[in-house]
C-alpha positions as CSV (number, residue, x, y, z in Angstrom):
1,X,-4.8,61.5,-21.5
2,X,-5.9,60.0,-24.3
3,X,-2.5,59.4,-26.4
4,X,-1.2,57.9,-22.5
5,X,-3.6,55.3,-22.6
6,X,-3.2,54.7,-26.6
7,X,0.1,53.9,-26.2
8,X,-0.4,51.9,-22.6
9,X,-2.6,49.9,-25.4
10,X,0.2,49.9,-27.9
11,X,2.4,48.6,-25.1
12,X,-0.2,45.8,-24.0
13,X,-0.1,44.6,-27.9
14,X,3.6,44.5,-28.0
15,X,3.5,42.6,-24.9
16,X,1.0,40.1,-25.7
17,X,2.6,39.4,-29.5
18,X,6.4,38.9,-27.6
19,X,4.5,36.1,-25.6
20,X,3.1,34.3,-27.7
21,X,6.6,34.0,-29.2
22,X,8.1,32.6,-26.2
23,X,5.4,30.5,-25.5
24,X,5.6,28.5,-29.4
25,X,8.9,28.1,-28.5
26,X,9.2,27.2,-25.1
27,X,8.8,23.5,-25.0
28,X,11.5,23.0,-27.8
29,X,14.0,25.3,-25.7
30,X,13.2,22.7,-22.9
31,X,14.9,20.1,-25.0
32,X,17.5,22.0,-25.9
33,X,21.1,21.9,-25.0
34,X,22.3,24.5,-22.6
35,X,24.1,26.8,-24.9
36,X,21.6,26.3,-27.5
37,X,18.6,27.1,-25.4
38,X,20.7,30.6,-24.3
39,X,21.6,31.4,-27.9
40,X,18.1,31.0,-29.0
41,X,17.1,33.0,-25.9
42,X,19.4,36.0,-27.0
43,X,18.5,36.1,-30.0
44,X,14.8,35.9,-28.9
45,X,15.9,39.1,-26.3
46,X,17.2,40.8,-29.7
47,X,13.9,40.8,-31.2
48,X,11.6,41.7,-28.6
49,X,13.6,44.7,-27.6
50,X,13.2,45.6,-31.5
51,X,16.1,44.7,-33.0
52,X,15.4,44.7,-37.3
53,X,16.4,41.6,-39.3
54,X,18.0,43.6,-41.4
55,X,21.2,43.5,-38.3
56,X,20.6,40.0,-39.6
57,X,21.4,39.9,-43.1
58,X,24.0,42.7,-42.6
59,X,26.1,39.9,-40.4
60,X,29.1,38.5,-41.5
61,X,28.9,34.5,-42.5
62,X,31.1,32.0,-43.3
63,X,32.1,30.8,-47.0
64,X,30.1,28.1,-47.9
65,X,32.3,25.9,-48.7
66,X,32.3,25.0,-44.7
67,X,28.5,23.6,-45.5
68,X,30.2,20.0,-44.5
69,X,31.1,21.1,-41.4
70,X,28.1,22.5,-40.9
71,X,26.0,19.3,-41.2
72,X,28.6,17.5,-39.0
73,X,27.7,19.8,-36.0
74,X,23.9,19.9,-36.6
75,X,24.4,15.8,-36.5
76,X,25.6,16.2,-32.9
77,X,23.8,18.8,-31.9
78,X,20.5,16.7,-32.5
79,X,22.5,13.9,-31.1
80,X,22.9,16.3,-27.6
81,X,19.3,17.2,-27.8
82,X,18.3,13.4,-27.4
83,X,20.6,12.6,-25.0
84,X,19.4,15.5,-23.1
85,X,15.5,14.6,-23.3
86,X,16.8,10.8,-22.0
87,X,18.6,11.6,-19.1
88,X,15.7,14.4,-18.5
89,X,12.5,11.9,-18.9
90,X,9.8,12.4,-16.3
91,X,8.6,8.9,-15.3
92,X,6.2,7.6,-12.8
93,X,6.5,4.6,-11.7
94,X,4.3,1.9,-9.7
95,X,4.5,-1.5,-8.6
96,X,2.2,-3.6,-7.7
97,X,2.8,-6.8,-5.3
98,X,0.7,-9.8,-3.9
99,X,1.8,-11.6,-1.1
100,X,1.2,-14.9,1.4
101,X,2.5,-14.8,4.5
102,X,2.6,-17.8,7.4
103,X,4.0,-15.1,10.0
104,X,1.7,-12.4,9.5
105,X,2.4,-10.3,12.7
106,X,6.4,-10.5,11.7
107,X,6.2,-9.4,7.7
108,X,3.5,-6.2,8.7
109,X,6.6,-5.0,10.8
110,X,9.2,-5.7,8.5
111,X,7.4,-4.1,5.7
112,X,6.9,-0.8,8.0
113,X,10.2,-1.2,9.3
114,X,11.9,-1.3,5.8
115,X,10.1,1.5,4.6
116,X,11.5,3.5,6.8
117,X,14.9,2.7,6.3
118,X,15.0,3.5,2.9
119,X,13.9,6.8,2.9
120,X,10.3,6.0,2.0
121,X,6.9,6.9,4.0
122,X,4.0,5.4,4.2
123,X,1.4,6.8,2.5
124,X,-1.7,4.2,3.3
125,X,-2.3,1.4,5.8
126,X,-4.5,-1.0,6.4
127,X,-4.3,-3.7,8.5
128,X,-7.5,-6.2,8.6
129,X,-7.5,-8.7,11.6
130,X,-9.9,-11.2,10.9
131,X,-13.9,-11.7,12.2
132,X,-15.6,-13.0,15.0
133,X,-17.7,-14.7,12.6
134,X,-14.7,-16.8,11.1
135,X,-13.3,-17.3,14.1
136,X,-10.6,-14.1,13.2
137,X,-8.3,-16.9,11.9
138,X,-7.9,-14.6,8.4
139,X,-5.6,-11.7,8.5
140,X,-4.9,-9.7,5.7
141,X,-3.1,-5.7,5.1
142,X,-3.0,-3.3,2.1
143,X,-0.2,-1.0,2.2
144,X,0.9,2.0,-0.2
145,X,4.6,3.0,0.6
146,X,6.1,6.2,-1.2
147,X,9.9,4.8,-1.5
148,X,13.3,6.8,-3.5
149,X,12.9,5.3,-7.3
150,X,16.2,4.3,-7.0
151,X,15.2,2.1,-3.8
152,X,12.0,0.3,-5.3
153,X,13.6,-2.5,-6.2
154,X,15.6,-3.1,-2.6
155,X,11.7,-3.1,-1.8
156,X,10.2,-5.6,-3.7
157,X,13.4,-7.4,-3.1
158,X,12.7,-7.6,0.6
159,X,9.5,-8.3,0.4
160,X,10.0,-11.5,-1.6
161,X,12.8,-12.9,0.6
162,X,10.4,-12.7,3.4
163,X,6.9,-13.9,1.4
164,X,5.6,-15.9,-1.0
165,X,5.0,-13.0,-3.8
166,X,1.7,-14.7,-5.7
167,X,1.6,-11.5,-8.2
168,X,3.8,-8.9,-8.6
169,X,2.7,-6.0,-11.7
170,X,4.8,-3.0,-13.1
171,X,3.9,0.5,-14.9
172,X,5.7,3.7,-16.0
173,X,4.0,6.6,-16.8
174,X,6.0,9.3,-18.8
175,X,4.9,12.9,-18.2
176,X,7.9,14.4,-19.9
177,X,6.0,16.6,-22.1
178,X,3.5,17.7,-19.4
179,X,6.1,18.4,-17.5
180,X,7.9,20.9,-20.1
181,X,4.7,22.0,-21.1
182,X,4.0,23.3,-17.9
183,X,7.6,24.5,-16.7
184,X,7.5,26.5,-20.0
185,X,4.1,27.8,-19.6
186,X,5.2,28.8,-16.2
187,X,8.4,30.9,-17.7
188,X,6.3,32.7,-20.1
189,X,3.9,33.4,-17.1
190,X,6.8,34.8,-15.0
191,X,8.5,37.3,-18.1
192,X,4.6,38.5,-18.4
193,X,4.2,39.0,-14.4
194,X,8.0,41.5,-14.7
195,X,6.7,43.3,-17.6
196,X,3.5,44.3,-16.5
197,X,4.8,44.8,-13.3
198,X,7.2,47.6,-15.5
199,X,4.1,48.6,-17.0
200,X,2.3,49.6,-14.0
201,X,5.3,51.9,-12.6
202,X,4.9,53.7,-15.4
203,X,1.0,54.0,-15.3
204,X,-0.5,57.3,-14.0
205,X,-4.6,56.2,-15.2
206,X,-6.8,55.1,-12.3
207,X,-8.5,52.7,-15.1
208,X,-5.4,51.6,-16.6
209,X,-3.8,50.6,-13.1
210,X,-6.9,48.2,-12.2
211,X,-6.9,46.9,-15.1
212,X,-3.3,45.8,-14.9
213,X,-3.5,44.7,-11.4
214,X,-6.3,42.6,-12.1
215,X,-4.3,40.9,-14.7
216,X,-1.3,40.6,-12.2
217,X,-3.6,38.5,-9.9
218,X,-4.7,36.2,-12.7
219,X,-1.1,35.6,-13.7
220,X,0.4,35.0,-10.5
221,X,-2.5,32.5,-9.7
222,X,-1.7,30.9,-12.9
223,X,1.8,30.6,-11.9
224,X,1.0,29.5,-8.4
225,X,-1.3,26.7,-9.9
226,X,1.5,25.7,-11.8
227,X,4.1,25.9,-9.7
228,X,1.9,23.2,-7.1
229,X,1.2,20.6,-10.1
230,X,5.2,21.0,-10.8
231,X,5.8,19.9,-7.3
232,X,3.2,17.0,-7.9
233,X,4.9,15.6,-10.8
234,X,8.5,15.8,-8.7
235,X,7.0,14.0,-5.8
236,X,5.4,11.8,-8.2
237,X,8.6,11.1,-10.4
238,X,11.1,10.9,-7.1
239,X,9.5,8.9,-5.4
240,X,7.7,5.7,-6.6
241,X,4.8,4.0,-5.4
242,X,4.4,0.7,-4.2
243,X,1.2,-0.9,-3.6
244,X,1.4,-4.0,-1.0
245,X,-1.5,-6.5,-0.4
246,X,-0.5,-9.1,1.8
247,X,-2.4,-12.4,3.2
248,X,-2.4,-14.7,6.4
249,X,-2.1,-18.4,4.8
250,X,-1.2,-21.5,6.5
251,X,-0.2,-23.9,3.1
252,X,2.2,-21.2,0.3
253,X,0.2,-21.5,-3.3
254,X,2.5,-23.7,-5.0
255,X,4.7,-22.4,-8.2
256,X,2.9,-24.0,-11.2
257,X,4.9,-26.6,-12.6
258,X,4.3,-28.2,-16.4
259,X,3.4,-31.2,-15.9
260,X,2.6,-33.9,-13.6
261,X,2.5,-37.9,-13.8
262,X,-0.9,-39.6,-13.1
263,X,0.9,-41.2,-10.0
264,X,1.9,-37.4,-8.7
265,X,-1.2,-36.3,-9.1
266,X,-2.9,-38.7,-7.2
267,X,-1.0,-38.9,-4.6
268,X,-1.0,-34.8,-3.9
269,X,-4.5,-35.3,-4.7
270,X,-5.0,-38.0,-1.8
271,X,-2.9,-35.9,0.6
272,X,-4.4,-32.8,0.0
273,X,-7.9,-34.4,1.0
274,X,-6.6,-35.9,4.0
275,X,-5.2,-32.3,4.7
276,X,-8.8,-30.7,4.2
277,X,-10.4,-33.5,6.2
278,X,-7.8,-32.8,9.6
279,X,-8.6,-29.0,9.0
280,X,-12.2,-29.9,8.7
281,X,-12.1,-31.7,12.1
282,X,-10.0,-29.8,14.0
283,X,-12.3,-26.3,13.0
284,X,-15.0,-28.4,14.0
285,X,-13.8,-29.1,17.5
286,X,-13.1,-25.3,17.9
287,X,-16.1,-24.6,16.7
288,X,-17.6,-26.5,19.4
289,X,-15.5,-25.3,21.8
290,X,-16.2,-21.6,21.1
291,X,-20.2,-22.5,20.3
292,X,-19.9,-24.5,24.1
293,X,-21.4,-21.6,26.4
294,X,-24.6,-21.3,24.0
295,X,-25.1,-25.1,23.8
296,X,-25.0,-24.8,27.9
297,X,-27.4,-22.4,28.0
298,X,-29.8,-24.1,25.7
299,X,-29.1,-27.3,27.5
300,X,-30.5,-25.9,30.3
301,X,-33.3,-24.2,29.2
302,X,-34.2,-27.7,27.3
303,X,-33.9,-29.6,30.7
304,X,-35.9,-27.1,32.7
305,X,-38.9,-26.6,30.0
306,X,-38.8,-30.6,30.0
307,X,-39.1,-31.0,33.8
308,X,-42.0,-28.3,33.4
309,X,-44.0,-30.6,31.0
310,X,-43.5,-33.8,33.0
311,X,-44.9,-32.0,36.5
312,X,-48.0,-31.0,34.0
313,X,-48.6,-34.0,32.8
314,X,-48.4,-35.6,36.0
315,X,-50.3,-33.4,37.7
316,X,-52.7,-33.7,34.8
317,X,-54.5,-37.2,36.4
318,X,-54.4,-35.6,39.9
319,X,-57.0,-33.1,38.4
320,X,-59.1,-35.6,36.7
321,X,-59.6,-37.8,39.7
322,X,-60.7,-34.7,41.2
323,X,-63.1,-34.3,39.0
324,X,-64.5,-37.3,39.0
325,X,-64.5,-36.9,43.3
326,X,-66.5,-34.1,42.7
327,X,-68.8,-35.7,40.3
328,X,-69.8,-38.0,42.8
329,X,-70.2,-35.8,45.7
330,X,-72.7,-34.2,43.6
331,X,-74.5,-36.8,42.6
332,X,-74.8,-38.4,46.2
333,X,-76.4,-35.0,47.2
334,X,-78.8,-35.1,44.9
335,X,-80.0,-38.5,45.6
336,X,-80.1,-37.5,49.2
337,X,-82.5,-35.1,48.4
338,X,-84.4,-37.2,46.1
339,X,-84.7,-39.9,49.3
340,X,-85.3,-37.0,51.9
341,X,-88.6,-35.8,50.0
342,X,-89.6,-39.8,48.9
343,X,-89.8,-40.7,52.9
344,X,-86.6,-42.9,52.0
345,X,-83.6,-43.3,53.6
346,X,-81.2,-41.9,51.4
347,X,-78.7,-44.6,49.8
348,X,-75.4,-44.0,49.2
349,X,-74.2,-44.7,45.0
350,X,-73.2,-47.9,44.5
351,X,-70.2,-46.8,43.4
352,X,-69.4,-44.5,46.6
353,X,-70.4,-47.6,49.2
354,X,-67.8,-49.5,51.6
355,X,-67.5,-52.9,50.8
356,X,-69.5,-53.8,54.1
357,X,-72.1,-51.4,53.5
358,X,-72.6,-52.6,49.7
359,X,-72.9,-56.3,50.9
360,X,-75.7,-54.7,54.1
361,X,-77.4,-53.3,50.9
362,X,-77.4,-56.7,49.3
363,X,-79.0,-58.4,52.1
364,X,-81.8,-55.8,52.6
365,X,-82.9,-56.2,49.0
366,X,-82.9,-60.1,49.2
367,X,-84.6,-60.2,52.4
């Protein structure tokens, strides 16, 4: 049992060492031609299954006088290799476009429209459609459309014959060597996944078999991993993204120009005021119109807190006269009173007399 697992150990070494191998060399067999990549992959084979380099030396070579020869094919060799890792870059592209729009309602369904045709999805929307508070007169959308690289341009194209493109911003991102990096990595991965799986047919240890099975699981959820941030990059690299952002206007920004006479520029100046002063009044007038049922209401509740004062007010010298009634009702009571208990006949107030009894009174005093 012991000498089994000695050489299952033995065999784990020779395993690991052969990997590393492949994996220096895997991201330069990426950029190599095809029948390079398969001769350096044979001979690769060779010396993992333990072939000596003395099969090497014992080979037959050509004279050296060929040398020239030699340097001619190495020249175009490299010169395949480059062309290879050209046509084979891994680029991301983005663009980035700003946009005014007088038609706002007809561009946000050309845009999805056109999307569509070419292959593309949609990947985010969003579609503001003004506020209450402004009256909902600005309207603006943000798209993100996933388009074919090779149909960007027929996008931005079509989005510029039907807008006023105000910005308009362009990047590539190159992930070539991730992406070899990662392929390769993945390779390796998958010639360590067969030869363990070898291994373990030929295990008999309890131990020994756990052991490799947990290191099949770590491997294949390495390769799995990989295998999903491959797919990212494809997605990423076939189709570009193109990011949208487009705005309700009613006057285009105008294209900058060098320069402008004094005349020109006060004459634009002169007409753009009088423009600002006819949208000034005209949002006024809709302003009021929309404000109209709130100055209604407080119109009424003005008039009927005002009628409400008034009827106080008035009413206000009804209650002093009454007052003042009252005063004197008192007062002739308690003169009454005062008379009664004198043995005099009780007088009215001067003030509360008849014009006939006050003049009676008169002529009773004098007489």
């Amino acid at each position: 049992m012991k000498k089994r697992q000695i050489r299952l150990l033995a065999l784990f070494m020779a395993v690991g060492i052969a990997l590393s191998g492949c994996g220096s060399s895997a991201a330069y067999d990426a950029a190599m031609p095809e029948a390079a990549t398969d001769n350096y992959a044979g001979e690769m084979k060779s010396k993992a299954a333990g072939e000596s380099f003395a099969t090497y030396e014992d080979a037959e070579y050509e004279p050296v006088e060929e040398s020239a020869n030699a340097d001619v094919s190495t020249e175009s060799a490299s010169e395949s290799v480059n062309e290879n890792v050209a046509t084979n870059r891994k680029l991301i592209k983005r663009v980035n476009i700003t946009a005014e729009t007088r038609e706002f309602d007809k561009l946000t369904r050309f845009i999805e429209k056109r999307v569509e045709e070419l292959g593309g999805y949609m990947e985010n929307s969003d579609v503001y459609s003004g506020s209450t508070y402004n009256g909902g007169r600005v309207r603006s959308a943000n798209y993100t459309a996933r388009v074919p690289v090779a149909r960007m341009n027929d996008l931005v194209e079509a989005v510029g014959e039907n807008s006023n493109i105000t910005n308009k911003s362009e990047s590539a991102e190159d992930v070539t060597l991730s992406y070899v990096d990662n392929k390769s990595r993945k390779e390796a991965l998958e010639v360590e996944m067969d030869r363990l799986m070898e291994i373990l047919k030929q295990a008999e240890d309890v131990d020994t078999i756990i052991e490799l099975e947990r290191r099949i699981t770590d491997v294949r959820y390495e390769i799995q991993n990989i295998e999903s941030t491959l797919r990212t990059y494809d997605n990423l690299v076939d189709f570009a993204t193109v990011n949208i952002s487009v705005t309700e206007v009613e006057v285009y920004t105008p294209e900058p120009v060098k320069k402008q006479s004094d005349w020109d520029r006060m004459v634009e100046g002169f007409l753009h005021s009088l423009k600002s002063v006819g949208r000034g009044i005209l949002n006024f007038l809709i302003d009021i119109v929309i404000a109209l049922p709130y100055l209604i209401l407080w119109a009424i509740i003005i008039l009927v807190g005002f009628l409400i004062v008034r009827k106080w007010w008035r009413g206000r010298d009804k209650r002093a006269a009454k007052r003042e009634e009252k005063k004197a009702k008192k007062a002739q009571k308690a003169a009454q009173k005062a008379m009664q208990k004198g043995g005099q006949v009780p007088q009215k107030p001067e003030e509360m007399l008849k014009p006939g009894e006050k003049k009676e009174t008169e002529d009773k005093q004098n007489g």
